[in-house]
Every structure is written in C-alpha cells, then in structure tokens.
C-alpha positions as CSV (number, residue, x, y, z in Angstrom):
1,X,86.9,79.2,161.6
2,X,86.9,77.5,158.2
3,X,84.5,74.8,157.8
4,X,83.8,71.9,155.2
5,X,80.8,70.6,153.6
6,X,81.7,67.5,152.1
7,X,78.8,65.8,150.1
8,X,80.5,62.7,148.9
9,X,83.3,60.5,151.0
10,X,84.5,57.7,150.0
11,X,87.3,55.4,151.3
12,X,90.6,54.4,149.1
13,X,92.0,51.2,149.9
14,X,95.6,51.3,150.0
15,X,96.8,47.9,149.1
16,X,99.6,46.0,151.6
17,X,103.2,46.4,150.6
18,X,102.6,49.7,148.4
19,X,103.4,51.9,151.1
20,X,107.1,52.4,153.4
21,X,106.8,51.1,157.0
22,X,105.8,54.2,159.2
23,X,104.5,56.6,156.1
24,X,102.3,59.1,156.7
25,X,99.6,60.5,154.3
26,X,98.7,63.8,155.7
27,X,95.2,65.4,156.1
28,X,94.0,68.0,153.9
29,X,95.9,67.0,150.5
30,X,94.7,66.1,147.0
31,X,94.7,62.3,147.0
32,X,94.6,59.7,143.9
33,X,93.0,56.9,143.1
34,X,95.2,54.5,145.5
35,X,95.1,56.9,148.4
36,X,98.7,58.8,147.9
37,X,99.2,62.2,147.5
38,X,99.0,63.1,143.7
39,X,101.5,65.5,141.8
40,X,100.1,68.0,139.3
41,X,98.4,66.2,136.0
42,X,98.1,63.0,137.6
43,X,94.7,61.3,138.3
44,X,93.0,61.9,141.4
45,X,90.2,61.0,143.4
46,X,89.8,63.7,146.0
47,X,91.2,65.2,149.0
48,X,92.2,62.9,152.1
49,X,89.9,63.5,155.3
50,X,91.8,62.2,157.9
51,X,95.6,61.5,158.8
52,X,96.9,57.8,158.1
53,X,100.5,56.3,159.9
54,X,101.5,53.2,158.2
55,X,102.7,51.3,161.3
56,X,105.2,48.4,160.6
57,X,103.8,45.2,159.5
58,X,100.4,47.1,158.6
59,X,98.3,45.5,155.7
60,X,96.0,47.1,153.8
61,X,94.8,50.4,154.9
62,X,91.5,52.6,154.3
63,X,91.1,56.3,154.6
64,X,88.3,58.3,153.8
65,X,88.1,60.6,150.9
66,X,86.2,63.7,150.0
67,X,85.1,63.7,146.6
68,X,82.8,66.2,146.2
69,X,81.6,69.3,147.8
70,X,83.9,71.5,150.0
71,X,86.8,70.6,151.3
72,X,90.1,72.5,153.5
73,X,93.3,72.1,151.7
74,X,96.6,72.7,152.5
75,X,98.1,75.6,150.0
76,X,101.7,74.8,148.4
77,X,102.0,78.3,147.6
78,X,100.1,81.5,147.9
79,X,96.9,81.4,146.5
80,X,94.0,84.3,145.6
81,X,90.3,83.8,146.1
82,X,88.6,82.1,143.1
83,X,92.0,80.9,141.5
84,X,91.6,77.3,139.5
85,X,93.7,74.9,141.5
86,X,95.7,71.8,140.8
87,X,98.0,70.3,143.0
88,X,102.1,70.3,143.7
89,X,103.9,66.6,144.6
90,X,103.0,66.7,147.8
91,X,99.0,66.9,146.9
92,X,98.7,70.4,148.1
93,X,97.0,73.3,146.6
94,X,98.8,75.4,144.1
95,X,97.9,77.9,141.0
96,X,96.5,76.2,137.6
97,X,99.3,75.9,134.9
98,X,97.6,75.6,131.6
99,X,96.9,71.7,130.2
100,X,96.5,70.4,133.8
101,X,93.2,69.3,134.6
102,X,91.6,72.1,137.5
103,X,91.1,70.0,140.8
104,X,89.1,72.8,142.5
105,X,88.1,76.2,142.8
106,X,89.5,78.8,146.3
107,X,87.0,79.8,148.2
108,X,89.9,81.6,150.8
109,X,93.5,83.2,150.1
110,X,96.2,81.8,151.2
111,X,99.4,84.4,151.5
112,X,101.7,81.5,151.7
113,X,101.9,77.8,151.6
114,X,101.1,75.6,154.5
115,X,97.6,77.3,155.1
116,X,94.4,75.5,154.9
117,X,92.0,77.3,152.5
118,X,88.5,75.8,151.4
119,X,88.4,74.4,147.7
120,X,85.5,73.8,145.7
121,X,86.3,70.7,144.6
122,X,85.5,69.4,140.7
C-alpha cells in the first residue's frame, strides 16, 4: 500500500461562478492556485487531497491542498522511479520537458497512466 506524508495542507478557495454546475476536481492531481487542475508550465499550488462535486447552485467551495511533503498522484503516462515531474492538462503526473518548472520528484513507477505513484513534491 502506498502511503502519504503530507507536511503542509492548505485549502484553495474556489470562488462562486468560476466553476460548471456539477464539475468535478478529482483527487490526486496537481492543483493551481484557484483549486483547478493545472496544465504543464502553469502555476501551481499543490496536489488536491480530496474529491470536490460542484453541485448546482454551489458558492464558493474549499478543498484542501498538499503543498509540501509527499503526496499520491495520478500518472498521465508511464513514469520511472526518480523521474522530474510536471503535470499534463488534466493535472496528472507526466515526464519533465525541458523549461517547465519540476513539480515533484517519483518515488514509484507507474507502467501506464491512471496509476497513483508517490511524488516528492517541490
């Protein structure tokens, strides 16, 4: 079983009418500063610790963040132990490309995407 040790959460605070009724940010993805998956290059503030459904007529939402420390991320692609990470449009974990900033370091492989690997994040 992989575990996490995250040493810093913190909550983003998604602000009312930024968000499609019924959304869903997913667990386990690299997260920006306003709480939505990032895409490679763009800022981000860590990796989202819990699930949150946007019901209809919602207003602002929180969701906690881990910012530092370990955390499990879902893989966008295959991924070997110790690889720098940055993150695909979906906020998952993928290879570094050269000039992106490195969100994290693998502390697992991942064969394909979809699997949850423990990052080091940075």
């Amino acid at each position: 079983m992989k575990t996490e040790q995250p040493v810093l959460i913190t909550t983003a605070t998604i602000p009312a009418n930024s968000f499609d009724p019924n959304y869903t940010i997913p667990k386990n993805v690299f997260v920006g500063l306003d709480g939505y998956p990032v895409s490679s290059g763009d800022q981000h503030l860590g990796v989202s610790a819990d699930e949150l459904l946007f019901p209809l007529g919602t207003e602002s939402q929180l969701m906690p963040v881990i910012v530092c420390g370990i955390a499990l991320v879902k893989t966008g692609a295959a991924i070997t132990k110790g690889a720098k990470l940055i993150s695909d449009d979906d906020g998952k974990a993928i290879p570094f490309e050269e000039g992106i900033d490195v969100l994290g370091i693998a502390l697992d492989a991942a064969s394909a995407a979809n699997q949850l690997i423990r990052v080091l994040l940075k």
